[in-house]
N, C-alpha and C positions, 0 to 999 in steps of 0.2 A: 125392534123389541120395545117394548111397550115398558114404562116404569107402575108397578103396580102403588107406589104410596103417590104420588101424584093424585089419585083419587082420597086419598086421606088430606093432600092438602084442601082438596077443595070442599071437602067436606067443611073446614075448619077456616075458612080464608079469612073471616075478619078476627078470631083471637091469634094467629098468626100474625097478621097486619099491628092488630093492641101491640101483643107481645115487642114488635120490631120499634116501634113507636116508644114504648116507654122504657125501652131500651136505650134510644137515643136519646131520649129525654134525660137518663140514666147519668148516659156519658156526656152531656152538656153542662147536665148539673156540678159533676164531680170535675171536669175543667173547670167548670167557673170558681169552683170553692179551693181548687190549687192556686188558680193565677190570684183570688182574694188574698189567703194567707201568706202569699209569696209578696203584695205587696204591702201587706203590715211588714211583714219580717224587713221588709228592707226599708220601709220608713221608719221604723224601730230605729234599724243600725244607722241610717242617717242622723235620728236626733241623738244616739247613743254617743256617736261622733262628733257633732256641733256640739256636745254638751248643752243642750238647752234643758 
């Protein structure tokens, strides 16, 4: 049995391919800007603590 959208994909392969692409780029971007804020927050509470 044959998948008929198979043919749809390939009609379509490189804004598929973008799409998957800036997707990941997506979720690199939004890891990077949690593990940033995560570590102001904690060098906040470090100097919050040393009292500097």
């Amino acid at each position: 049995m044959r998948a008929p959208y198979l043919a749809l994909y390939k009609r379509h392969k490189w804004m598929l391919l973008l799409g998957v692409v800036l997707a990941i780029v997506t979720l690199l971007a939004s890891i990077g800007l949690l593990t940033l804020s995560g570590w102001f927050l904690s060098a906040s509470a470090v100097v919050g603590v040393a009292g500097i």
